[in-house]
C-alpha positions as CSV (number, residue, x, y, z in Angstrom):
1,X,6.2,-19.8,12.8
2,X,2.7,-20.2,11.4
3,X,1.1,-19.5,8.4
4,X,-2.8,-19.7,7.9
5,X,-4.2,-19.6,5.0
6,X,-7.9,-17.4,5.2
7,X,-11.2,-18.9,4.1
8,X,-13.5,-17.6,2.0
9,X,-10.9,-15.7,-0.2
10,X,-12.0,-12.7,-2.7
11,X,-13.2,-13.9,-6.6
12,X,-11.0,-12.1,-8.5
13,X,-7.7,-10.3,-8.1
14,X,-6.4,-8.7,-4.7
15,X,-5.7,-5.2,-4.7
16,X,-4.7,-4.2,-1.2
17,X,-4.6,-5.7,2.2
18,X,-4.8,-3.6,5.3
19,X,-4.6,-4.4,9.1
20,X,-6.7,-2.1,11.9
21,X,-5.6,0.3,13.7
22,X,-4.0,-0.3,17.9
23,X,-3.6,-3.9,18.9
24,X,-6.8,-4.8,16.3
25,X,-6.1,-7.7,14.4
26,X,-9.2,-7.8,11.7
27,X,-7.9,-7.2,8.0
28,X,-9.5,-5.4,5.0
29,X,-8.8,-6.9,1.6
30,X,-10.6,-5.1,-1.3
31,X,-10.6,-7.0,-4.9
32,X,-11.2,-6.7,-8.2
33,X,-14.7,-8.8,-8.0
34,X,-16.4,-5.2,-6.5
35,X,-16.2,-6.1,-3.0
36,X,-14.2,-5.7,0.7
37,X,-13.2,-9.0,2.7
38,X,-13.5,-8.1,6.7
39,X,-11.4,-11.0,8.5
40,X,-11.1,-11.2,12.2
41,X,-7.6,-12.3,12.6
42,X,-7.7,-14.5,16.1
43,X,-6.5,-17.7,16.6
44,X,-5.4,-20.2,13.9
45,X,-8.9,-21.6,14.8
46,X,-10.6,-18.7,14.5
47,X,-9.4,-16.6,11.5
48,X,-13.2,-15.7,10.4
49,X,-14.6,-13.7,7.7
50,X,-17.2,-11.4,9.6
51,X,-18.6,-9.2,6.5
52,X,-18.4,-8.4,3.0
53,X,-19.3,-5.3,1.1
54,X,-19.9,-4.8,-2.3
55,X,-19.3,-1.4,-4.8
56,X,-20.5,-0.6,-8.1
57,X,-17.4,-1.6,-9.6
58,X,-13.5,-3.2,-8.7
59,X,-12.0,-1.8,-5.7
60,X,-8.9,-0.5,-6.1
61,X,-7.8,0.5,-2.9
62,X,-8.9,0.0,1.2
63,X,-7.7,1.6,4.7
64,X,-9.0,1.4,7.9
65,X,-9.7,4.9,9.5
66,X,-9.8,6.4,13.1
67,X,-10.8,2.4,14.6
68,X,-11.4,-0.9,13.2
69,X,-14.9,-0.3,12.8
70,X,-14.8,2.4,9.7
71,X,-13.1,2.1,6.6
72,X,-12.5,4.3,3.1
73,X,-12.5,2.8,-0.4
74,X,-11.3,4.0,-3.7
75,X,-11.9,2.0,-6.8
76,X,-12.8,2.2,-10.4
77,X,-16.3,3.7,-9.7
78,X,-14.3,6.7,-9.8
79,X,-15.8,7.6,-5.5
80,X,-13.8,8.2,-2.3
81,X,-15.9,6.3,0.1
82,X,-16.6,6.1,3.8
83,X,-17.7,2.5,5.1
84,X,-19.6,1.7,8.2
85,X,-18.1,-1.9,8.7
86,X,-21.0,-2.7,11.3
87,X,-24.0,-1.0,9.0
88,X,-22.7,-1.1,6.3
89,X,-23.4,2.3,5.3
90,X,-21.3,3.8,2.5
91,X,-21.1,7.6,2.4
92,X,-19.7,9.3,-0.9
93,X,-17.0,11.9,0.4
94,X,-15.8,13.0,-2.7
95,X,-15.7,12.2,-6.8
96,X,-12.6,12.0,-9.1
97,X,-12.7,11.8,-12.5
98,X,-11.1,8.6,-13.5
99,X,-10.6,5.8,-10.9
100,X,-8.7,6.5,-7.5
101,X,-5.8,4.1,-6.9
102,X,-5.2,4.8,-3.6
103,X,-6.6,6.0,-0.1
104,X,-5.0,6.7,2.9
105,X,-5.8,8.0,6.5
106,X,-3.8,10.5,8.9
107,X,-4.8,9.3,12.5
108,X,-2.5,12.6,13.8
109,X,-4.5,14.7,11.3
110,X,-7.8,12.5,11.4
111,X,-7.8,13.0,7.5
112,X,-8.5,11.0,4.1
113,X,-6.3,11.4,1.1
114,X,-7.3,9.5,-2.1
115,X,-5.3,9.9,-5.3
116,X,-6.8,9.6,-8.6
117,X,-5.8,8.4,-12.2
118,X,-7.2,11.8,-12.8
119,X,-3.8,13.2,-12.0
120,X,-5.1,14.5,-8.7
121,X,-5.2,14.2,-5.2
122,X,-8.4,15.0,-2.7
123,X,-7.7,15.8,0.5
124,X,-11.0,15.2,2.9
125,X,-10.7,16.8,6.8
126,X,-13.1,14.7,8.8
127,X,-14.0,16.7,10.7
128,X,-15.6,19.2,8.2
129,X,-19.3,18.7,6.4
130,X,-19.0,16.0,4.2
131,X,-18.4,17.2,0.1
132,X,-15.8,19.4,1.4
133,X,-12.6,18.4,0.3
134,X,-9.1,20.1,-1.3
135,X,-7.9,18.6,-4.7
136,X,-4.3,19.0,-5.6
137,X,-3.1,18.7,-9.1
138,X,-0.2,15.8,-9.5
139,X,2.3,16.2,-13.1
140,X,1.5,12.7,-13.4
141,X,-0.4,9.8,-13.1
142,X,-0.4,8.3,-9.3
143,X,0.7,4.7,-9.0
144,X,1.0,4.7,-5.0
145,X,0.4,6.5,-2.0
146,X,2.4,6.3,1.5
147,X,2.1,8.3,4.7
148,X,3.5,8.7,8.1
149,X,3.2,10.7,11.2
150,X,4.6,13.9,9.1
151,X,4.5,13.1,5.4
152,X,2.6,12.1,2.8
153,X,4.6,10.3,-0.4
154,X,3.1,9.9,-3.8
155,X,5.0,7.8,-6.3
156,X,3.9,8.6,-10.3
157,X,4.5,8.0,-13.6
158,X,7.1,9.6,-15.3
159,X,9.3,8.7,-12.5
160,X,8.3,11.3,-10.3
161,X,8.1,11.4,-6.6
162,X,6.5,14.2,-4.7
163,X,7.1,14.3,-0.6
164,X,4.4,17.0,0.9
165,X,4.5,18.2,4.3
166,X,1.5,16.9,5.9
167,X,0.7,19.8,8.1
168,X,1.0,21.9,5.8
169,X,-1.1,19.9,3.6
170,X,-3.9,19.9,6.4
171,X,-3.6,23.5,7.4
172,X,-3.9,24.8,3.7
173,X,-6.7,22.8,3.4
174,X,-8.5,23.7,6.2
175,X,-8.3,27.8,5.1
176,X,-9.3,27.1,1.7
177,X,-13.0,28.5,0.9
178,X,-15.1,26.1,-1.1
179,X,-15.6,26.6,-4.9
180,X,-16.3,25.1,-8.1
181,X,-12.9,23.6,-8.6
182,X,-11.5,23.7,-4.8
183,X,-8.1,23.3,-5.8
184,X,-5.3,24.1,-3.7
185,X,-2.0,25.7,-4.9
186,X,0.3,24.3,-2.8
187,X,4.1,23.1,-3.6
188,X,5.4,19.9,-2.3
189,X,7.9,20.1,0.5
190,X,10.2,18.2,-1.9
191,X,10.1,16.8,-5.6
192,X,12.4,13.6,-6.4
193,X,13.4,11.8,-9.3
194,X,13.0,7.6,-8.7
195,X,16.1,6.4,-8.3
196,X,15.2,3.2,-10.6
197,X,14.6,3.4,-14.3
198,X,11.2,1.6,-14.5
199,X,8.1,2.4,-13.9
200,X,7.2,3.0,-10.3
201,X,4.8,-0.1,-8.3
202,X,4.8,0.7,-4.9
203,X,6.1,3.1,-2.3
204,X,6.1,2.1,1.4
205,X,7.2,4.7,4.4
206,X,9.3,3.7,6.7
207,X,7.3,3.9,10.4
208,X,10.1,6.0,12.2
209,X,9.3,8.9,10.0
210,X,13.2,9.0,8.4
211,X,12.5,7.7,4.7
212,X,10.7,5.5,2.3
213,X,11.4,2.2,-0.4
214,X,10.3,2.1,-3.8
215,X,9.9,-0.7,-6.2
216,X,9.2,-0.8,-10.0
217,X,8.1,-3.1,-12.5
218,X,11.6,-4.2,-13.4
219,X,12.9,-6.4,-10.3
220,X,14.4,-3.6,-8.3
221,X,14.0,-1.6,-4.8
222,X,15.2,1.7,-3.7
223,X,15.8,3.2,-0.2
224,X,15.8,6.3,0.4
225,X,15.7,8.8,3.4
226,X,13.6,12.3,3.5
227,X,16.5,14.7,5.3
228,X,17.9,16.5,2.0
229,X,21.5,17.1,3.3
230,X,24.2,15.3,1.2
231,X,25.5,12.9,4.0
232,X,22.0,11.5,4.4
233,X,21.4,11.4,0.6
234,X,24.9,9.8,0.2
235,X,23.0,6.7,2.0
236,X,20.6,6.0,-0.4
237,X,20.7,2.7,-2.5
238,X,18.8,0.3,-4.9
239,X,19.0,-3.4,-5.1
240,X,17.7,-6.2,-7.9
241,X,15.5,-9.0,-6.5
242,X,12.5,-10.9,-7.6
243,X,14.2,-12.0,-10.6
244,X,15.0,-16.1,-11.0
245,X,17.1,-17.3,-13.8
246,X,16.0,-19.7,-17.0
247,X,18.7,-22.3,-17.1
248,X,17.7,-23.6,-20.7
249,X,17.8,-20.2,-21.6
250,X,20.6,-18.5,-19.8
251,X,18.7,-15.3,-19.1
252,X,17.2,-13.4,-16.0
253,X,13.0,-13.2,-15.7
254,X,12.6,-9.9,-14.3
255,X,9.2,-9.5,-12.3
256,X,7.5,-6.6,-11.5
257,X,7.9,-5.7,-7.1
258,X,4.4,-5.4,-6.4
259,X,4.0,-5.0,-2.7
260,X,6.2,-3.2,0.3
261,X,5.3,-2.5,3.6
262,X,7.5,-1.8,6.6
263,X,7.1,-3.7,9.9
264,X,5.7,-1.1,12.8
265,X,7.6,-2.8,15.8
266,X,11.3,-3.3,13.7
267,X,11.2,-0.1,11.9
268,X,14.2,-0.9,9.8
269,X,12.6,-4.0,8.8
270,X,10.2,-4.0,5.5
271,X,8.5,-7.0,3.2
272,X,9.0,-7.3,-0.4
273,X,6.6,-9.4,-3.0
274,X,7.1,-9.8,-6.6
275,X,5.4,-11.4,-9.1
276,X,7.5,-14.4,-9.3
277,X,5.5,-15.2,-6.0
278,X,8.5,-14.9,-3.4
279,X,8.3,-12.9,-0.2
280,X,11.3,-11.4,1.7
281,X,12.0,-9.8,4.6
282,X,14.8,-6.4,4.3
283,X,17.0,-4.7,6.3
284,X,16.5,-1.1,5.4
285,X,19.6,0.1,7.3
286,X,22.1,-2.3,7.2
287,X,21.4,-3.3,3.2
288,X,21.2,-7.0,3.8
289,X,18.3,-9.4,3.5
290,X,16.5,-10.9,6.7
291,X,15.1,-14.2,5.2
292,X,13.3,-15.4,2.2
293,X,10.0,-17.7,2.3
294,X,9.2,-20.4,0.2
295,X,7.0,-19.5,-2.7
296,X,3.9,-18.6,-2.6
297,X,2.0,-20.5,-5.2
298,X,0.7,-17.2,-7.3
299,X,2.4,-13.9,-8.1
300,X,2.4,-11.6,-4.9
301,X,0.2,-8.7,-5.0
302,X,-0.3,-6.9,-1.4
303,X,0.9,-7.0,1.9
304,X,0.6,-5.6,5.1
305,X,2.1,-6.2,8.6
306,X,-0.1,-6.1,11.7
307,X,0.4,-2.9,14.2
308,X,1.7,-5.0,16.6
309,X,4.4,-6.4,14.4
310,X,3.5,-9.7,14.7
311,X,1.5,-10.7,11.9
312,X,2.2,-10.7,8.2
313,X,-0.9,-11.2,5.7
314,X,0.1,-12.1,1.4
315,X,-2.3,-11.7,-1.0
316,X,-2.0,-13.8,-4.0
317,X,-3.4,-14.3,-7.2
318,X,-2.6,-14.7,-11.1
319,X,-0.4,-11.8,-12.0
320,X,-0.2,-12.8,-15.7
321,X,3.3,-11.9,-15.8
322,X,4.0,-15.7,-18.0
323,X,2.7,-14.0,-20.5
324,X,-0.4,-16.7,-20.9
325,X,-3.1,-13.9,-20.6
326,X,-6.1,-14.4,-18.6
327,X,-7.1,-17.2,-17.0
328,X,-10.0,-18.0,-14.3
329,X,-9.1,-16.4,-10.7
330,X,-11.7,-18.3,-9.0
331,X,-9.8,-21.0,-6.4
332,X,-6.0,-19.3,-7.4
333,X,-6.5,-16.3,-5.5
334,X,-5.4,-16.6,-1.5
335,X,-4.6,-14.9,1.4
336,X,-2.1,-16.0,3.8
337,X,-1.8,-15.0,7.6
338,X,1.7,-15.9,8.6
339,X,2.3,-15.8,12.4
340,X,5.8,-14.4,13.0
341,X,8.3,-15.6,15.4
342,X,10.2,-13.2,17.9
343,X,12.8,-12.6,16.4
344,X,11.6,-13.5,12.7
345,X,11.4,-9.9,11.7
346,X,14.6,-8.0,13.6
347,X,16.9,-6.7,11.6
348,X,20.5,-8.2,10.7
349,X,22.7,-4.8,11.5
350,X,25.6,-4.1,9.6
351,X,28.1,-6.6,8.5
């Protein structure tokens, strides 16, 4: 089908991409050059940008919250931040201290979870005075956060994985008393090894609430499902991609699998993008590839399907992984809006 690509693209490097909640089709993309993107997502016409907002430093992470009109940022300025996309209004909910990678919201739970390069996690219920918040202490440094109706999955260094009941999370939260520190002593409902070798890049839940992939910096994805018995573990798996071959040479380039994110309407179905700029679509269940696209002209960095299904937005922009070092973003960084057909994003089934 389609593809758009967005005026009026971020500066410098793209570090998330996130659609609104419903049948909303604006898109947050936060960057590197201090600032959020809002784009309203229409008609190929019509794909406008309608606001940008800038932050004392690069944005690390973005997610919509309870509706399309409020939003929560994390970045190297080391603040979880609520943002009033029609004010404009930025309200401080908590501080880490290092930068927060990653934010996400609970619309069952109407909650905020940010995790930090502090080694922590801050858990902010809405619905209590603002400055109140839970921290949870992480063995390692966060790379990636993922949640879904039930869960909340954090992907660190050191190959760990750490799946936490999100009730739980909530309710112990909400019956901790305020103090200096605030920290909650809580255990995760389960603790996992990555099943790849390298160093974790993203996590991605799947939408049905039965697992979650993983990527790493060495070309390879893992699926994996959250019920602990040994049948269902016995269905776990890991494939290479995202590598292409030097002919002259005779070896494999191995690039790093930057993005996932699993398609809301085809739950099976999740997107892949690596730095060697490809984008594919995965079959989570029956282990088999739905289609490649051509190649996107810059190494892959985010992506996110619409909650509809039906749209697919790539962000794009020098990844350095050539080895040339740094090199002047402005005009190489894009975001692409791909329309998708039908039947573009069912899954395959099993062979």
């Amino acid at each position: 089908m389609s593809q758009q690509e967005l005026r009026n693209a971020p500066l410098d490097a793209i570090s998330a991409l996130k659609f609104g909640p419903g049948d909303s089709h604006r898109l947050l993309v936060s960057s590197w050059d201090k600032s959020v993107y809002l784009y309203d997502i229409g008609s190929e016409s019509t794909h406008l940008l309608l606001n940008s907002f800038e932050f004392r430093a690069p944005v690390l992470d973005v997610c919509f919250g309870s509706n399309d009109r409020e939003a929560y940022v994390g970045g190297l300025d080391w603040d979880v931040r609520k943002l009033d996309l029609e004010s404009s209004q930025q309200i401080v909910l908590s501080s880490h201290a290092a930068a927060v990678k990653s934010v996400v919201y609970s619309q069952q739970n109407d909650v905020v979870i940010s995790a930090s390069w502090d080694s922590t996690m801050h858990i902010h219920i809405l619905s209590n005075p603002i400055g109140s918040y839970a921290t949870v202490l992480l063995p390692s440094k966060p790379f990636s956060l993922s949640i879904t109706a039930t869960k909340l999955v954090v992907g660190m260094a050191s190959r760990a994985v750490h799946i936490y009941d999100l009730l739980e999370l909530v309710q112990a939260t909400s019956q901790l008393r305020q103090s200096d520190t605030n920290v909650l002593s809580i255990e995760p409902w389960q603790r996992r090894e990555s099943s790849l070798k390298y160093m974790t890049r993203a996590v991605a839940c799947m939408p049905n609430d039965a697992g979650y992939a993983t990527s790493s910096i060495e070309g390879r994805v893992a699926v994996e499902w959250f019920d602990s018995s040994t049948e269902s573990q016995a269905r776990k798996y890991a494939f290479k991609y995202h590598r292409q071959t030097n002919e002259e040479e005779g070896i494999d380039v191995v690039y790093p699998v930057n993005a996932l994110t699993f398609n809301p309407t085809h739950v099976n179905t999740f997107a892949s993008g690596g730095g060697d700029g490809i984008v594919a679509l995965w079959d989570a269940v029956a282990k088999r590839r739905i289609r490649q696209y051509q190649r996107y002209p810059q190494s892959v960095a985010a992506l996110a399907f619409s909650q509809d299904g039906k749209l697919l937005a790539v962000g794009v922009c020098p990844g350095f992984e050539d080895g040339k070092g740094e090199v002047e973003a402005n005009g190489q960084v894009k975001v692409f809006v791909r329309e998708l057909g039908a039947s573009e994003a069912k899954g395959k089934g099993a062979k």
